[in-house]
C-alpha positions in Angstrom: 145.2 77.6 96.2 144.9 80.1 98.8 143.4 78.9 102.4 140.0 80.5 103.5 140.3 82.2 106.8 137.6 80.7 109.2 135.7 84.0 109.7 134.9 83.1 105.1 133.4 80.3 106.0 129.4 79.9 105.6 127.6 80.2 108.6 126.6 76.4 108.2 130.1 75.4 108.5 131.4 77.5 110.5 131.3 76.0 114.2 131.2 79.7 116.3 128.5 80.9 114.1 125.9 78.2 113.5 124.3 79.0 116.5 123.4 82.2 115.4 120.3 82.3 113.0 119.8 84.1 109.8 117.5 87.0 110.6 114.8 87.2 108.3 112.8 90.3 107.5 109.5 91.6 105.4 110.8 93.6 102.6 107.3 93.9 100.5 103.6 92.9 100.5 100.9 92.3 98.2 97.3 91.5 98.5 93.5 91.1 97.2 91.0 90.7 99.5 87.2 91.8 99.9 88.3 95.6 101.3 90.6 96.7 98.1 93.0 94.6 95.3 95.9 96.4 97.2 97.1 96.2 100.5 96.7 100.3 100.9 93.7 100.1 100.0 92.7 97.1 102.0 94.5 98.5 104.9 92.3 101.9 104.7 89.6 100.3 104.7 89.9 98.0 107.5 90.9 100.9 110.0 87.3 102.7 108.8 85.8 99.4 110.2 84.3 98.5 106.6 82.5 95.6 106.2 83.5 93.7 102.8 80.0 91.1 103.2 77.6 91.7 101.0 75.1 90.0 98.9 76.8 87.4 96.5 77.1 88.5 92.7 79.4 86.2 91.0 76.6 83.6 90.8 73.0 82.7 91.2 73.1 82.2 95.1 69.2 82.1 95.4 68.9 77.7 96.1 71.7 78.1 98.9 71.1 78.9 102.5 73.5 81.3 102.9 73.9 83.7 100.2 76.3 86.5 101.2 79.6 86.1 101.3 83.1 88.8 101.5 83.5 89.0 97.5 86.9 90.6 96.0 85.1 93.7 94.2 86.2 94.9 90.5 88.8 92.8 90.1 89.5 92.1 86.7 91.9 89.2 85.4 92.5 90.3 81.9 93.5 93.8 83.1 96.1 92.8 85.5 97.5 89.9 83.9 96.6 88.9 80.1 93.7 87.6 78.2 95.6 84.0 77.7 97.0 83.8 81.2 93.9 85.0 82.7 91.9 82.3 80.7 94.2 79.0 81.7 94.1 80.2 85.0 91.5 79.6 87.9 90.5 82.8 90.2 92.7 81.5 92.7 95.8 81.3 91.3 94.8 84.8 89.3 94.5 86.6 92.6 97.6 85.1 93.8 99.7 86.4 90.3 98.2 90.0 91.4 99.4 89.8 95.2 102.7 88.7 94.5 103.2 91.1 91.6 102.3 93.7 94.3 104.5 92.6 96.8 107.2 92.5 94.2 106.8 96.2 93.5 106.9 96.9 96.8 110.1 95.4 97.4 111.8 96.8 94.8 112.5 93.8 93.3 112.5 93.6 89.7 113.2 89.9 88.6 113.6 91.5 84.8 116.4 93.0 85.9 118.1 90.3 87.9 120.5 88.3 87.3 120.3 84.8 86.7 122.1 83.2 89.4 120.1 86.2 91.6 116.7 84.6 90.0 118.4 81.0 90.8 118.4 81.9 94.7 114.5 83.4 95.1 111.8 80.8 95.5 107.8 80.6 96.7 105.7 79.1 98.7 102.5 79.5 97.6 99.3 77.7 99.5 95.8 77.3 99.2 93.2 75.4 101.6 91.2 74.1 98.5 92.6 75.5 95.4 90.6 75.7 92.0 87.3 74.6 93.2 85.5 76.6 90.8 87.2 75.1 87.9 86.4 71.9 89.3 83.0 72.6 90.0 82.7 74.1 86.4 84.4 70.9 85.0 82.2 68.7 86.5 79.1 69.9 85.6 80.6 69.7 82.0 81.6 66.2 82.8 77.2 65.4 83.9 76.2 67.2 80.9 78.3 66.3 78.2 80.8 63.5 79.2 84.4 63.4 78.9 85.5 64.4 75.9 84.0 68.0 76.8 86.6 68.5 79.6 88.8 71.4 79.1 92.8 70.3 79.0 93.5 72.7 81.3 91.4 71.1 83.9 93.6 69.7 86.0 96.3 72.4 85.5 93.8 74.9 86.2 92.6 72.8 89.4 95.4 71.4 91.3 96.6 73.4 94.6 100.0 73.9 94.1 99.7 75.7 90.8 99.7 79.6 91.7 103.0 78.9 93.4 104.4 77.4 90.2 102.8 80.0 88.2 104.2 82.9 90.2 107.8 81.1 89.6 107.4 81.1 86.1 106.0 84.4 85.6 109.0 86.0 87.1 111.6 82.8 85.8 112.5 82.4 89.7 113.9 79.3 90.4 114.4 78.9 93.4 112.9 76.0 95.8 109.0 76.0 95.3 106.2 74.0 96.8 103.0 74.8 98.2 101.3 74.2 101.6 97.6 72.8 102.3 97.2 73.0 105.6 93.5 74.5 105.1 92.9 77.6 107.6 96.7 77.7 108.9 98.1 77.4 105.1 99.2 81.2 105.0 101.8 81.2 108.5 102.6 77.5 107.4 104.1 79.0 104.1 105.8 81.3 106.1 107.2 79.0 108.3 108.5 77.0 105.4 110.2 80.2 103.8 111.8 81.0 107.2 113.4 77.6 107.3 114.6 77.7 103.7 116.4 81.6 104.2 117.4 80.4 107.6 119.1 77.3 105.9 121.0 79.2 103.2 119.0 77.5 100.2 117.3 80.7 98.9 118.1 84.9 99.5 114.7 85.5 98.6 111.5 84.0 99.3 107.6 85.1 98.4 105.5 83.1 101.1 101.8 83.6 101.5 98.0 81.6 100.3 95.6 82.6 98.0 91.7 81.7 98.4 88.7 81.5 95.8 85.9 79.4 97.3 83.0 82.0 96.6 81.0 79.4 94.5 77.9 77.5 94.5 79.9 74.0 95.6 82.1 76.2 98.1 79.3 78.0 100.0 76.7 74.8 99.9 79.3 72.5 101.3 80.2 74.8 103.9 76.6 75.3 104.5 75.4 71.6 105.1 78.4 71.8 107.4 76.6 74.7 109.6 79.8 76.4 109.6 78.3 79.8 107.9 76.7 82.7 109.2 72.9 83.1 107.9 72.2 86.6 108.6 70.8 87.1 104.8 69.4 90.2 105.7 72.0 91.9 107.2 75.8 90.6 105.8 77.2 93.5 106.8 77.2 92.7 110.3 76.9 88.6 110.0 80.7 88.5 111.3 80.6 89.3 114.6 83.6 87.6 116.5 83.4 87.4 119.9 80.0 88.4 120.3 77.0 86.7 122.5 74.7 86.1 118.6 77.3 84.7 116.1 75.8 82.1 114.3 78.8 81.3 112.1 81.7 82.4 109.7 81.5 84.6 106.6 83.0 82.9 103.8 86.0 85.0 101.8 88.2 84.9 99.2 92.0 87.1 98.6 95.5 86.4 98.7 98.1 88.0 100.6 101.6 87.6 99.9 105.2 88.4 101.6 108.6 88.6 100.2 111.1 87.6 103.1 114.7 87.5 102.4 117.4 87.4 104.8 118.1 90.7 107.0 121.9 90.8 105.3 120.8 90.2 101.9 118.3 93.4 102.2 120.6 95.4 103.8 123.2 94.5 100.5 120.5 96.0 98.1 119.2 98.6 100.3 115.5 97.1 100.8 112.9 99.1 103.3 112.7 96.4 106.1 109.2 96.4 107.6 109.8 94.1 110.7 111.2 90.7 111.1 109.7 87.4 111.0 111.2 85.7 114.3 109.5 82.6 114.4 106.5 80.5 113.6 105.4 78.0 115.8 102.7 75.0 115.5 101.1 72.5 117.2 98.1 69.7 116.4 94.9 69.8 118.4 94.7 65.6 118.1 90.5 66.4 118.9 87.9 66.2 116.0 88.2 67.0 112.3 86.5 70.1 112.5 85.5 71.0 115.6 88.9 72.8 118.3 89.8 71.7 121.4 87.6 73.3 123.9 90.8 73.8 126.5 92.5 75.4 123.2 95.6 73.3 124.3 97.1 73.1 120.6 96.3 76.5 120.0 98.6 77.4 123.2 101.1 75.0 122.6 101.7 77.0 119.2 101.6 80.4 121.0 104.1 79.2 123.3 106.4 77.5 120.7 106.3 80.5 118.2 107.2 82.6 121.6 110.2 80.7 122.6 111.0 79.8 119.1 111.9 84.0 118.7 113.8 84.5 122.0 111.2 86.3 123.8 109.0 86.6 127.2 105.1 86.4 126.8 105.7 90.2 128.2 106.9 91.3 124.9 103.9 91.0 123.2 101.7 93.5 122.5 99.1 92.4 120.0 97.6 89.2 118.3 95.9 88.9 115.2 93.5 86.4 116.6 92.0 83.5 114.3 88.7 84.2 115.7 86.2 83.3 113.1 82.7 84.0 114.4 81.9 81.1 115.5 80.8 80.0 119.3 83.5 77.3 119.6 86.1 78.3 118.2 86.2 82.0 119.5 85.9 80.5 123.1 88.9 78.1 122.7 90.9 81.0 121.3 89.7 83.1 124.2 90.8 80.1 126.6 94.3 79.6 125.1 95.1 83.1 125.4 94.2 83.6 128.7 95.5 80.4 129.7 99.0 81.1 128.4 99.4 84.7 129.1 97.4 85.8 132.6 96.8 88.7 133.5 99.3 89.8 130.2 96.3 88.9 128.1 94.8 92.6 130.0 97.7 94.6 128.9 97.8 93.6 125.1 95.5 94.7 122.7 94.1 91.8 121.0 91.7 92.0 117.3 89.9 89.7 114.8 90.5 91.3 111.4 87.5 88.3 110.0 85.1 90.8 111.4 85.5 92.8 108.1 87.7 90.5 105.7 85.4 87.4 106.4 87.4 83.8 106.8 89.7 84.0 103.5 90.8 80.2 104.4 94.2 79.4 102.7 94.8 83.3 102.3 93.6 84.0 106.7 97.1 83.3 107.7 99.0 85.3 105.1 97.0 88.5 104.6 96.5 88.6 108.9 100.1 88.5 108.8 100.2 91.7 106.6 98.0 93.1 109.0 100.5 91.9 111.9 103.4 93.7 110.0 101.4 97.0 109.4 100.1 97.4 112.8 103.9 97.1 114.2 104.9 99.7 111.5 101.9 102.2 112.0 101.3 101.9 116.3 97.5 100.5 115.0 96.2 97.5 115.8 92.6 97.9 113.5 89.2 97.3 115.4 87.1 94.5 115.5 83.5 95.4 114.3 79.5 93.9 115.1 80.2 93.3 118.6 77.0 94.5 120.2 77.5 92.2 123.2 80.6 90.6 124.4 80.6 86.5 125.4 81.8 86.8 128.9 84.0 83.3 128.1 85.9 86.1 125.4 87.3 88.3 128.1 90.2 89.6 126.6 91.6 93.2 125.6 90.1 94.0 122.5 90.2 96.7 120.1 86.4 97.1 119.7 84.9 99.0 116.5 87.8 101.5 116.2 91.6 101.1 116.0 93.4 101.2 118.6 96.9 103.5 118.8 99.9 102.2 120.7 103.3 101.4 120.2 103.6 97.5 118.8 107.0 96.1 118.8 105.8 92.2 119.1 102.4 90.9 117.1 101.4 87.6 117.2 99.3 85.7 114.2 97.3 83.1 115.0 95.8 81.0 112.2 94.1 77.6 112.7 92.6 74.7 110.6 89.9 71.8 109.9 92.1 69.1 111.2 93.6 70.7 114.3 96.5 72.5 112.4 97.6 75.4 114.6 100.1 77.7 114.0 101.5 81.3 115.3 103.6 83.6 113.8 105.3 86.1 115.5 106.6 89.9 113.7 109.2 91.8 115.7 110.1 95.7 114.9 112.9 95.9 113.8 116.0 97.1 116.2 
């Protein structure tokens, strides 16, 4: 049997090269969210500053409170997927099938034509802040009306939050490690953490990280409602997100998906992938405070800055934009605000900061993932997109923000904030690649 010189030897076992980590890049991206069902399109649009709220149409919205909401527009199930699939499927899970199929393509990555043990080493991490609650909502008005034995079999299938992952695995016959992540708001960078870890530790090539979102429903909106968490500018949606400003009264409720395929940086340079920038690190942090409500001194929210920031080997200096969580809502905006300015000075000046929810509205689950597409496109373009409806700024907000245009410079660090009910905060940070 022939030895194996040392320099053969996997990185894990090989003492002078396990300090050195796998770099792990953005090779493709897919998403559906209230601007466009692709991430062109959705990108176009949120550089015009186009508002996706708008009156709700996929029910009768009249008995709620608030009853606008940022809608995916003309997407249709059957179309994109297949009659069967479409119809043993909730919306959240379809939109998820869509994204990932996009961000396939755009990888160049066709799992028909792989091999198996190829298939064997690509995996997802799918999550979702609430999964198929309209399929549960449906089901259990069937359940009030007509008892039991009216519930469909693919209720709980069609329900459960971990099912668009395992869907998109057995669409494409990957079988690599797959799980999902409900994390609620900080779901999307939380999947990405986990895919980093899983590349970084040699157990998949190929991963397809990301959240998907489909709340837009009468038990969705109404709970979020007697919660005062949403915005109640009926008669003008358009402008009812308005981060950072003096008047927000609230978030916009939103549904999409977003989706990523990472792989390691030596397995896309092997097949010859386009490499949009890396993913360096993700960092997170608990804000131990309330179940809903953030930390006024935004301490977890800093902690997970400032982890995600060491995490990737850099200097808060290096960064040049953030993707902020900001919601529209007086709290949380401030304690963002806070954080920022607490952890990076007079930095905080010199970067150019946005709130993407100002057009998208609060896509839950999906925030983290399709804000991180935004991360990786404003690092590839030199745009960081505007943040729209702010008339008058809240003087505890005062940071560098692009306001109701884009904003052109050169980004070779974005950060991605995403935060959630429960004090989940997490950061991920996108680095051009060098």
């Amino acid at each position: 049997m022939t030895e194996r010189a040392p320099t053969d030897l996997p990185r894990a076992l090989d003492p002078r090269r396990a300090h050195e980590p796998i770099r792990v890049v953005v090779t493709g991206m897919g998403a559906v969210t209230p601007l466009g069902n692709t991430v062109q399109d959705s990108w176009d649009a949120l550089l015009r500053g186009v508002s996706g709220a708008a009156p709700i149409t996929r029910f009768d919205a009249s008995a709620l409170t608030t009853r606008f909401a940022c809608e995916v527009k003309g997407f249709d199930a059957e179309s994109l997927l297949d009659r069967k699939l479409a119809g043993r499927t909730d919306r959240y899970s379809q939109l998820a099938l869509v994204a990932a199929d996009e961000a396939l393509r755009d990888a160049s990555l066709d799992p028909d034509g792989m091999r198996a043990d190829e298939r064997d080493r690509v995996g997802v991490i799918l999550g979702t802040g609430i999964g198929g609650i309209e399929t549960f909502e449906a089901q259990a008005l069937v359940f009030a009306r007509s008892g039991p034995r009216r519930l469909s079999p693919f209720f709980i299938p069609m329900m459960i939050p971990n099912m668009a992952s395992g869907l998109i695995a057995m669409r494409h016959h990957f079988r690599g490690p797959n799980h999902a992540v409900a994390s609620a708001c900080a779901t999307g960078n939380d999947a990405l953490a986990g895919a980093l870890a899983l590349i970084r530790a040699g157990a998949a090539d190929v991963m397809l990280a990301g959240g998907s979102e489909a709340a837009v429903c009468a038990l969705g909106i109404g709970g979020f409602d007697a919660m005062r968490a949403l915005s109640t500018r009926n008669d003008s949606p358009a402008t009812a997100s308005r981060p950072f400003d003096i008047t927000r009264d609230g978030f916009v409720l939103g549904e999409g998906a977003g989706v990523l395929v990472l792989e390691s940086l030596a397995h896309a340079r092997r097949r010859g992938a386009r490499v949009y920038a890396e993913l360096c690190a993700v960092g997170a942090a608990a804000d131990a405070y309330h179940m809903t409500a953030p930390d006024p001194a935004g301490t977890g929210v800093r902690l997970a800055m400032r982890r995600a920031i060491d995490e990737a080997g850099l200097a808060l200096e290096d960064v040049d934009t953030i993707n902020l969580h900001a919601t529209s809502t007086s709290l949380g905006d401030e304690a963002e605000s806070v954080a920022v300015r607490t952890l990076f000075g007079a930095h905080a000046d010199r970067m150019t900061s946005t709130s993407t929810k100002s057009m998208t509205g609060h896509l839950l689950g999906a925030a983290g993932a399709v804000e991180a597409i935004w991360s990786v496109l404003a690092i590839v373009h030199g745009l960081v997109p505007p943040t729209i409806n702010v008339r008058e700024l809240d003087s505890k907000c005062d940071l560098s923000l692009a306001l109701g245009a884009p904003v052109r410079r050169q980004v070779r660090v974005a950060l991605n904030n995403a935060f959630g009910f429960g004090g989940h905060d997490t950061c991920s940070v996108f680095r051009a690649m060098t």
